[in-house]
C-alpha positions, -999 to 999 in steps of 0.1 A, spaced: 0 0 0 12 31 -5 6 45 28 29 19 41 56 30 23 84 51 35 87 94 27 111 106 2 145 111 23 156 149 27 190 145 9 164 141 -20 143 171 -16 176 192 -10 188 182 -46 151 187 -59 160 224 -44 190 227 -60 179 211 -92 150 235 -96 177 265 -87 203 257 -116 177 254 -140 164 285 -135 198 300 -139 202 277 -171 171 282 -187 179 328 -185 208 319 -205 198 290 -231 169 302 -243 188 331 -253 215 318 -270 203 318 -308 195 355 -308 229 366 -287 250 341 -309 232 353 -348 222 389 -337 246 403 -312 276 383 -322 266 377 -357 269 345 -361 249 321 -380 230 285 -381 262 268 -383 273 284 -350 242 273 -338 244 237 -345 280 236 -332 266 250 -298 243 222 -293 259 193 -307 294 201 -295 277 200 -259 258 172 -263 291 153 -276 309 165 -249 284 156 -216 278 124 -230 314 109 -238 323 127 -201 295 106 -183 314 72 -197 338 80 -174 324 102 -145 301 73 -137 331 50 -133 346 76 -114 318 83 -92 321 48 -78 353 48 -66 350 57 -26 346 95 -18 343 107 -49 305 114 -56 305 145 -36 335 159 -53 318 155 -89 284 167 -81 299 195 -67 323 205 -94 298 194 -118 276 220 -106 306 246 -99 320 250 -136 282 255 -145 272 278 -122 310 300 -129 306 299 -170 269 306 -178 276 345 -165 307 346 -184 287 340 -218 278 374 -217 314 386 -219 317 368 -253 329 384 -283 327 360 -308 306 328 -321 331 304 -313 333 317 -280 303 309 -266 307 274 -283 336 264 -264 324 280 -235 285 262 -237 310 230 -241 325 236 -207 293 242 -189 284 208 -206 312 193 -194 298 202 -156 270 186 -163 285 153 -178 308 152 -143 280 156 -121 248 136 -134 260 102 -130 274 108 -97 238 127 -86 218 102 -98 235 75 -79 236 97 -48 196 101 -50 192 59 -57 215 56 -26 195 73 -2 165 65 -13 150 28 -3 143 4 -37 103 9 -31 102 45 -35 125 53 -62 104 64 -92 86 88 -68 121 101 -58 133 108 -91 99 119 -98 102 150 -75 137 158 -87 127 154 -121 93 181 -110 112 205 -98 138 206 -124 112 213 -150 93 238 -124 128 260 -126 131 257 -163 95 274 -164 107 301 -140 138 306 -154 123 316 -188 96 341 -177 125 358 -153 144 360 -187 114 369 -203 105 397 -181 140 409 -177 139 417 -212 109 432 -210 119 457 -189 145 467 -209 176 446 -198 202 439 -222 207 403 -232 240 403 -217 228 419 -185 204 388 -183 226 362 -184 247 381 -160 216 376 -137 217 341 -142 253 337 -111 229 346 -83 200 315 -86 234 297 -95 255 302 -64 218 299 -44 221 264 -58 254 255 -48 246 266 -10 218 241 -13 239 216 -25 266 214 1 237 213 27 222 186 9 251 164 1 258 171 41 223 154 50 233 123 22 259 110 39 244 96 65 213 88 48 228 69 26 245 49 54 209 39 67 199 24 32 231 5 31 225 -11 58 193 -19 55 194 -36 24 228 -51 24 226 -76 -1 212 -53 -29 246 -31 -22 267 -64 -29 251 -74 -59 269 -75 -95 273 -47 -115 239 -43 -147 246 -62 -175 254 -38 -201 225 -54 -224 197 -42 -193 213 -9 -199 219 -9 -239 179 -14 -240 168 11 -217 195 33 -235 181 29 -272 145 38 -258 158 71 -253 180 72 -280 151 68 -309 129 96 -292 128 132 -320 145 159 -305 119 187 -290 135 209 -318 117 188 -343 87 193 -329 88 225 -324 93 233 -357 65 212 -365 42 238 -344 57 262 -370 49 242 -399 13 240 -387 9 274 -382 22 285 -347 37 322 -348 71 320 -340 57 347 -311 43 317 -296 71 296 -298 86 303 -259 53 304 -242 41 271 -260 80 257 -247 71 268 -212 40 255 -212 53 216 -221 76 223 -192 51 231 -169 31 196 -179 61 179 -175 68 192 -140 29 186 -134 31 145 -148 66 136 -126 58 127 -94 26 109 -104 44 90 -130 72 81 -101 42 70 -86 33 46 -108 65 34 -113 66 22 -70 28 7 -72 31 -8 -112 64 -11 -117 93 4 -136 84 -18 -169 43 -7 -168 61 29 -165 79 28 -194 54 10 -215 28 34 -207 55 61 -216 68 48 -243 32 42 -259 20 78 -252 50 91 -265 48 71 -299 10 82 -299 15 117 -297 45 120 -318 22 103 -342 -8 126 -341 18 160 -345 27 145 -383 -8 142 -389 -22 181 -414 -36 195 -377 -48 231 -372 -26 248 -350 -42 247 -317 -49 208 -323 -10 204 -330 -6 223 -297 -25 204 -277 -9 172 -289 25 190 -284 14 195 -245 -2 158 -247 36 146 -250 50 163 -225 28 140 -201 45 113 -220 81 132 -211 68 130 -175 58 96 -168 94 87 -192 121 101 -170 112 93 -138 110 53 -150 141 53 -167 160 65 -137 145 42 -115 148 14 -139 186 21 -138 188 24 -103 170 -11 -96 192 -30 -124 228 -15 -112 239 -31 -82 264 -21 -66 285 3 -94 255 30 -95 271 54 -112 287 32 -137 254 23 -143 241 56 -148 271 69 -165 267 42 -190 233 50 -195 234 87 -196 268 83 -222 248 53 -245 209 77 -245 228 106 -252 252 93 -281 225 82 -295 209 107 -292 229 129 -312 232 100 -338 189 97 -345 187 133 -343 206 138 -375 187 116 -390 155 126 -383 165 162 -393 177 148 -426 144 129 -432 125 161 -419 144 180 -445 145 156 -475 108 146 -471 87 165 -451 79 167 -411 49 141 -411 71 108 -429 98 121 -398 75 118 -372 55 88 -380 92 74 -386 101 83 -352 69 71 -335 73 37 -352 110 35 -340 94 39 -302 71 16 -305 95 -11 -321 123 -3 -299 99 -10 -268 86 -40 -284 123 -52 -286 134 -41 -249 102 -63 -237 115 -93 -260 150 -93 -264 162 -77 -227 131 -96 -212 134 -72 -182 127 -90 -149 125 -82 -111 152 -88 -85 147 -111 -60 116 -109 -42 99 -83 -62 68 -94 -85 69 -100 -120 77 -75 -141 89 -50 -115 127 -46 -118 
């Protein structure tokens, strides 16, 4: 019953706090970045796929190794903490930028924090937190992350409304920053004994072998053949969305998503990781479907909220499906996952913007909905996910 089981530790609500702190200070600054990089610096769309693909190159290949890292003893704290540091330091320094290729390498670095310290987080929040309540765990940290992404873009938003330059804004963006980092050290501070207590408690679990990289190559390639939000959103456009539209319309998703976390963690204690992501996983491939149908353009924006429920019930389940499969190398496990989703990532992505370009947005789409629904259908078969010892079928 869910009444019976236990509350969401404190080390996890602190780094829900400081989660929902650095993404307000990241989403001032990203947001922002096409205009300051092709208007103020004068760059052009070329500069703009180097920003985003460098960085996603560059967190990904890092978290290979930062969740091995994160493993070894006294380390975690270290990482998350200069994870969170060198993003915190470089997002102000943005504005200082002369060039293009400036903000590049410097969007690279703050990248870089991010690969250090998401393995090593991750594991630190699936430490503390007992087996039975992990999806609702992530599910608040994933919540509050999206709730500061929302607030981060109307404090932009009304920044430059009242006249702020852009550089001035993501000036703005060190104080929610170094707010973060106080919460952090408090909350890594109330983790280390937490963590402790779960040990103990479920000693065997902490002893057990390492995830077998095909457990995690599945869950991986689930988030791998998923269409970048990019896509989509330039679907809205295609439909008939102003571009004027465009930021509220991406706050909006983030609001749903920060709305559908916790209940999808939710449902991933009482169901069952697997249920989780099948749900997800089907919603997602059913929504992506509907956007490449010919939909008037508040239909299309409906759907296009629809999916973010899908993006909800999704992340929670696939951290706490890599936190009940990894034994006892956590971050490995997470750093192998985060490096494998986000590769391929990067890989799909390209393709689908080459289909998208070649034959249209709706062939794309229905592409990439099929690729869900057939990548699930191969986890389920192939990985035949299963439960550790004493759960219930299906329930890993």
């Amino acid at each position: 019953m869910a009444a019976d089981r236990p509350p969401i530790p404190g080390p996890v609500k602190g780094l829900a706090v400081v989660s929902f702190l650095n993404d307000l200070a990241s989403e001032m600054v990203y947001p922002l970045l096409p205009a300051f990089v092709t208007r103020t610096l004068g760059g052009g769309p070329l500069a703009l796929g180097a920003l985003d693909g460098a960085a996603d190159l560059a967190a990904s290949g890092l978290r290979w190794w930062s969740g091995r890292w994160a493993d070894r003893p006294g380390w975690r704290a270290p990482l998350i903490l200069g994870g969170y540091l060198t993003a915190i330091v470089l997002r102000p320094v943005i504005g200082l930028a002369s060039q293009a290729w400036q903000v590049v390498g410097i969007r690279v670095l703050d990248r870089v924090g991010k690969g250090l310290r998401s393995p090593a987080r991750d594991a630190v929040i699936a430490d503390v937190t007992p087996a039975g309540v992990h999806g609702r765990a992530f599910g608040l940290h994933r919540s509050a992350d999206h709730l500061g992404a929302v607030l981060g873009s109307l404090l932009a938003f009304e920044l430059l409304r009242r006249g702020a330059p852009v550089r001035e804004v993501l000036a703005w963006s060190l104080w929610p920053g170094l707010l973060a980092f106080l919460a952090l050290v408090v909350a890594l501070r109330m983790a280390r004994g937490a963590g402790e207590a779960v040990a103990a408690a479920t000693e065997p679990a902490a002893t057990s072998p390492p995830a077998a990289p095909s457990a995690l190559a599945g869950l991986a390639v689930l988030a791998a053949v998923r269409l970048p939000e990019t896509l989509l959103l330039l679907r809205l456009q295609d439909r008939g969305l102003p571009i004027a539209m465009v930021p509220l319309v991406w706050g909006l998703l983030h609001i749903v998503k920060s709305i559908a976390s916790y209940p999808a963690g939710v449902i991933a204690d009482r169901f069952g990781v697997v249920a989780a992501l099948g749900l997800g996983t089907l919603a997602y491939a059913a929504t992506v479907l509907g956007m490449g149908r010919d939909l008037e353009p508040g239909v299309a924006m409906a759907v296009f909220l629809a999916y973010g429920v899908a993006g909800g019930l999704l992340e929670p389940a696939e951290r706490a499906a890599v936190a009940r499969v990894a034994g006892s190398k956590r971050g490995r496990a997470f750093g192998t996952y985060q490096a494998l989703a986000g590769g391929g990532a990067l890989a799909t992505g390209l393709g689908y913007g080459w289909i998208y370009q070649t034959f249209g947005g709706g062939p794309a789409l229905m592409i990439g909905s099929l690729a869900a629904a057939t990548a699930l259908f191969g986890w389920l078969v192939l990985a035949r996910p299963t439960a550790p010892a004493g759960g219930g079928p299906g329930r890993p």
